[in-house]
C-alpha positions as CSV (number, residue, x, y, z in Angstrom):
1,X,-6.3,-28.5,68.8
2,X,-6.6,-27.5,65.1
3,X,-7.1,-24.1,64.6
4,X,-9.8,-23.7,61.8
5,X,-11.0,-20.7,60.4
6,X,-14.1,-20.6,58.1
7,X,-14.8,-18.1,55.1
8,X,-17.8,-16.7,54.0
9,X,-17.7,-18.9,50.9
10,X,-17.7,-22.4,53.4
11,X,-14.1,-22.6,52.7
12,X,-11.6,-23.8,55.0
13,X,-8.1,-23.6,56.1
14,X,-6.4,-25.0,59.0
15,X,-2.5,-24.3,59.7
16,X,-1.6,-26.8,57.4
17,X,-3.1,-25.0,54.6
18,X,-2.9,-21.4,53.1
19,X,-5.6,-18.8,53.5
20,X,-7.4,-18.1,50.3
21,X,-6.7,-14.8,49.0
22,X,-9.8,-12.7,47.7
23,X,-10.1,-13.2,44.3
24,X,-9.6,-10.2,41.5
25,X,-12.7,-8.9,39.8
26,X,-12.8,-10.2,36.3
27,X,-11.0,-7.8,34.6
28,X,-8.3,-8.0,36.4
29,X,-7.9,-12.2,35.3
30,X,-4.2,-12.9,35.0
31,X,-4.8,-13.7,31.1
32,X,-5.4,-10.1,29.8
33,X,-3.3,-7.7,28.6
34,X,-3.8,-3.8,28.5
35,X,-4.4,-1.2,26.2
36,X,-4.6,1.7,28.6
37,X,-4.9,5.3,27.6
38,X,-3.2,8.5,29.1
39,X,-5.0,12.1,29.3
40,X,-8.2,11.0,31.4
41,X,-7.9,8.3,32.1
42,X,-4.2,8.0,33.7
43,X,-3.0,11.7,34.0
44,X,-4.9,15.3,33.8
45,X,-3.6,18.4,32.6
46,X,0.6,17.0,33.9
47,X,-0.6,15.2,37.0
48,X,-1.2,11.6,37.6
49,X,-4.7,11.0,38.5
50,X,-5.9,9.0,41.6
51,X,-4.6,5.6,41.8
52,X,-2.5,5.9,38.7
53,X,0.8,4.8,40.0
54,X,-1.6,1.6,41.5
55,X,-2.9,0.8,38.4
56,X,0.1,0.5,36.6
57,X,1.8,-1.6,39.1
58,X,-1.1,-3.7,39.2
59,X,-0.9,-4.8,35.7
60,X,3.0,-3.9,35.7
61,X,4.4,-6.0,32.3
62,X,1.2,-6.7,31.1
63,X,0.2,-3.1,29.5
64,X,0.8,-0.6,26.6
65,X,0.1,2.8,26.7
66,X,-1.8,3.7,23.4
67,X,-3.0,7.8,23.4
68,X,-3.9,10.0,20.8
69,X,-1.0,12.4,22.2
70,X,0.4,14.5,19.5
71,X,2.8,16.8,20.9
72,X,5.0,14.4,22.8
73,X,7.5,11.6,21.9
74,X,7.6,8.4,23.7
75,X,10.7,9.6,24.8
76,X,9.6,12.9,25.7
77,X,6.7,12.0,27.5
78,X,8.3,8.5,29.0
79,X,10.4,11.5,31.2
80,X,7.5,13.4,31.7
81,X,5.5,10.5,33.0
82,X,8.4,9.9,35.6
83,X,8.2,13.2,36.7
84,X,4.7,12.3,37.9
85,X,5.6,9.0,39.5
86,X,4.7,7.3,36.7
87,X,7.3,5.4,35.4
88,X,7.1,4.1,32.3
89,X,9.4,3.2,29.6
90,X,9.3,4.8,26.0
91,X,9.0,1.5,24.6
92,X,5.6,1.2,26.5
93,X,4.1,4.1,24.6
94,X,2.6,4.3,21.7
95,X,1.8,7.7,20.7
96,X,-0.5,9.7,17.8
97,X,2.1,12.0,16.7
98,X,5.1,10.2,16.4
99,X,3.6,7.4,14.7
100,X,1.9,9.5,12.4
101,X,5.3,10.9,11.1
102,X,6.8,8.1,10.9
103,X,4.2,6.5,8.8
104,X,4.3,9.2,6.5
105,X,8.5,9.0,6.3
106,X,8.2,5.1,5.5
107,X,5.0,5.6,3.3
108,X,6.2,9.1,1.6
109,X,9.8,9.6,1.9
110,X,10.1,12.9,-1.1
111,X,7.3,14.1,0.4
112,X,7.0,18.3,1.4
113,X,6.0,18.4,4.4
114,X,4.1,21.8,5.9
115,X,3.8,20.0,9.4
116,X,1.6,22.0,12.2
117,X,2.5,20.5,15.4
118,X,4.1,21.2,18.5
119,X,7.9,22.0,18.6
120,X,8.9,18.4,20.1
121,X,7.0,16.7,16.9
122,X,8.8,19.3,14.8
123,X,12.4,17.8,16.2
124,X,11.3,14.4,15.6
125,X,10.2,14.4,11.9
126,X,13.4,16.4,11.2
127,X,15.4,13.8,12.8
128,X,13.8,10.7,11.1
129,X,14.5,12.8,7.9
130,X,10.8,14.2,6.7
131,X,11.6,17.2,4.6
132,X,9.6,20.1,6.5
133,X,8.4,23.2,3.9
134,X,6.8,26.3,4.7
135,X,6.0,26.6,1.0
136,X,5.3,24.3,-2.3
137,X,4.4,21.5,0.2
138,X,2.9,17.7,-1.0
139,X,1.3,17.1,2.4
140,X,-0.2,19.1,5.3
141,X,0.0,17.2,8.4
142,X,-1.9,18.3,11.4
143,X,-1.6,17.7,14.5
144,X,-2.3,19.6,18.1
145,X,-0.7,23.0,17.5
146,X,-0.1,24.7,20.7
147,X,0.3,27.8,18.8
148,X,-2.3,27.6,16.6
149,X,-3.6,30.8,14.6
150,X,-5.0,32.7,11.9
151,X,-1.6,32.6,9.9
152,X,-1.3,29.2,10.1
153,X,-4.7,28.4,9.0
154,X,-4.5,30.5,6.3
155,X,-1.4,28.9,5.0
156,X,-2.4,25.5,5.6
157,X,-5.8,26.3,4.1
158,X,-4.6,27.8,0.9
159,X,-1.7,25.0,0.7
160,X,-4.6,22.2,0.4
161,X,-6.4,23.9,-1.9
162,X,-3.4,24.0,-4.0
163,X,-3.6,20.5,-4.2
164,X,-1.9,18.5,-1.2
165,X,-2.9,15.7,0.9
166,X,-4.2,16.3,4.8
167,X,-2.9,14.0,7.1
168,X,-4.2,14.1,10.8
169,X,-2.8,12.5,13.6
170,X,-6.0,12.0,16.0
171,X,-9.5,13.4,15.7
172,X,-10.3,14.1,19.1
173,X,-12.1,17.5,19.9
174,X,-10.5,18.0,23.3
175,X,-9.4,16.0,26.0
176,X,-9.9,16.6,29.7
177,X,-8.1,19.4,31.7
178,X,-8.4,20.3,35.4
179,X,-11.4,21.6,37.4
180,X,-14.0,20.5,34.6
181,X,-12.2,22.4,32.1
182,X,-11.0,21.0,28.3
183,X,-8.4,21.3,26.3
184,X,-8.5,22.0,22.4
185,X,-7.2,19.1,20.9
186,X,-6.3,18.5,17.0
187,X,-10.5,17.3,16.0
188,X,-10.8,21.6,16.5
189,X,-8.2,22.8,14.7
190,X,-9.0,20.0,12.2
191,X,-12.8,21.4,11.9
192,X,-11.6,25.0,11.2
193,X,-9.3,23.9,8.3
194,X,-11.3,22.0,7.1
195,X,-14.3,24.7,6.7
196,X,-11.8,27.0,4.9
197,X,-10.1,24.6,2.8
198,X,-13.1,22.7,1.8
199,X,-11.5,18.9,1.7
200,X,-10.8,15.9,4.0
201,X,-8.2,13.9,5.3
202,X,-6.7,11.4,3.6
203,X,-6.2,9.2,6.8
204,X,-6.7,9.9,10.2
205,X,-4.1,8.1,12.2
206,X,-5.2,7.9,16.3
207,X,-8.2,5.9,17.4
208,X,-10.5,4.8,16.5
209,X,-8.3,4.0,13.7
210,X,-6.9,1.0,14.2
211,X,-3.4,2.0,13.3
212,X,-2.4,2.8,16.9
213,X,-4.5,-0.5,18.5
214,X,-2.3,-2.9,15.9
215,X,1.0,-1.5,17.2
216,X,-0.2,-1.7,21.4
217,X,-1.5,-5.3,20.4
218,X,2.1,-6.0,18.7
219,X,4.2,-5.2,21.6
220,X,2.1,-6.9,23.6
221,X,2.2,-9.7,21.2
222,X,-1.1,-10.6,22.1
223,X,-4.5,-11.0,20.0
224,X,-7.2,-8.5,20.0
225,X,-9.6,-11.0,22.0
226,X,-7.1,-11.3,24.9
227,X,-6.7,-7.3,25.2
228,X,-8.9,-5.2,27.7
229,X,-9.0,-1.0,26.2
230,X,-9.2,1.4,29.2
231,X,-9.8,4.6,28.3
232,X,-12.1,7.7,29.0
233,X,-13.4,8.3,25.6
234,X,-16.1,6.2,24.1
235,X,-15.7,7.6,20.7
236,X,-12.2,7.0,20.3
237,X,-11.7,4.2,22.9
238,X,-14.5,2.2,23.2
239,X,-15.2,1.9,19.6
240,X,-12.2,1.9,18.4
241,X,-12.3,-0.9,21.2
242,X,-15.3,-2.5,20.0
243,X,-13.9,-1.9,16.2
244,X,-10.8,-4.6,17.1
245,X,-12.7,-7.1,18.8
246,X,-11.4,-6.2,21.9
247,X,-13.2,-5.6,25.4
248,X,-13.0,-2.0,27.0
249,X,-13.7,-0.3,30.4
250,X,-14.3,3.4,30.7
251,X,-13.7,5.8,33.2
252,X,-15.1,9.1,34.2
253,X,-18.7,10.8,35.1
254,X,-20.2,9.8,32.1
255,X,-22.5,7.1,31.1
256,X,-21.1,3.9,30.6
257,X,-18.0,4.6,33.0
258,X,-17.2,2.0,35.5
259,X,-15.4,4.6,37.9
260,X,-14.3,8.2,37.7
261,X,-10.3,7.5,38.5
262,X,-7.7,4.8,38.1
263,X,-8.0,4.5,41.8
264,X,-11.9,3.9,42.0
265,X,-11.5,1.3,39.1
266,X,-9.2,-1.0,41.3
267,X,-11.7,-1.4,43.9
268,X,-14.7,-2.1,41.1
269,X,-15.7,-5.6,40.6
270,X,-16.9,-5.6,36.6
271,X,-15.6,-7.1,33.6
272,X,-14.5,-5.4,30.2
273,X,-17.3,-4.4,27.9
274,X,-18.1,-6.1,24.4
275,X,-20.3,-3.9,23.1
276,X,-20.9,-0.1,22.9
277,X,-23.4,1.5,25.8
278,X,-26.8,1.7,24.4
279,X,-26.2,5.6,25.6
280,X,-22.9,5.9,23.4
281,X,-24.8,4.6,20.5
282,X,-26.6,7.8,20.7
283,X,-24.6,10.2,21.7
């Protein structure tokens, strides 16, 4: 006798035939590709979140990591990543800080450079050749300065008032630590020097620029219609999102988020976003 086995959707399939596999929820369609972010939405002050590793592997060759990091290298942080059981190559990740320096080497190659940024972005800009000045300098660049403080901001402060250009890598405020806490992030510094120095950037490299987005989208070699954003931040990711023509899915508690960790989201049926919350709008 034939065995037959029936599905809730009237399907069939008998021996001779193979069992339908459930199907993926929509944004999870073979024809994307991925703009995923990293602090909040795959790791959280230097751990992977839930279902991080899961997520990755699910769209494994199909994803760049785009973040408004700006401490790390792609290098740097590809190890740290690994570390975490994340393993991702530096070619995957495209990363505020870095890029930002090496936009202004190619776009400003005399300039002076008073850069204040982490120790690891420090290395970076001297090895790509950006000449880096306490005094005299053409261009303040700013990025998250672990060691931030009053010296500092009154040199950089006093530098731009002089006369030079303010380039910031990302203007995030903060971005998600552990047990509810946040981290200061380069938007704060940004704020105090720009009360004391009285001007603005000249360019503001990380989302929701779309400086960053054009380089994930390039590696991915894709168009901005056939990339999903997932991220954690609708002010950076979902408009910058929304900005490129592109879809977007959020995590987190807020509104608008489809799940709260990489590991929820694999087990939500939904498809990407085309248009900002009606409670983002607001915010």
């Amino acid at each position: 006798m034939t065995d037959i086995r029936r599905f809730p959707s009237g399907q069939r399939a008998t021996d001779d035939a193979p069992i339908p596999q459930p199907a993926l929820p929509p944004w999870r369609a073979p024809a994307w590709r991925y703009i995923v972010d990293l602090d909040g939405t795959l790791i959280r002050d230097g751990a992977a979140m839930p279902g991080a590793a899961a997520l990755l592997e699910a769209l494994q060759g199909r994803y760049a990591i785009v973040s408004n990091n700006s401490t790390d290298t792609a290098a740097g942080m590809s190890r740290k990543l690994r570390r975490m059981g994340l393993p991702v190559a530096p070619e995957q990740l495209v990363l505020a800080g870095e890029m930002t320096v090496n936009w202004l080497r190619r776009t400003s190659p005399e300039a002076r450079v008073l850069l204040l940024g982490s120790p690891a972005l420090r290395r970076h800009a001297k090895r790509i050749g950006c000449q880096l000045v306490e005094q005299g300098a053409d261009v303040v660049l700013l990025a998250r300065d672990p060691d931030f403080n009053y010296g500092k901001l009154a040199l950089a402060a006093n530098v731009l008032r002089a006369g030079a250009r303010l380039v910031v890598t990302n203007p995030d405020l903060s971005h998600p630590g552990d047990n509810g806490t946040c981290v200061p992030e380069t938007g704060a510094l940004l704020a105090a020097l720009t009360a004391c120095a009285g001007v603005d950037p000249e360019c503001i490299i990380g989302k929701p620029a779309d400086a960053l987005f054009h380089e994930g989208l390039r590696r991915l070699q894709v168009s901005p219609a056939q990339a999903l954003m997932i991220g954690d931040n609708p002010a950076t990711d979902a408009a910058g999102a929304v900005a490129m023509g592109m879809s977007y899915l959020l995590l987190g508690t807020g509104s608008g988020a489809e799940a709260e960790t990489p590991a929820q989201l694999l087990n939500t049926w939904c498809a990407g976003r085309t248009a900002l919350h009606a409670m983002l709008n607001s915010a």
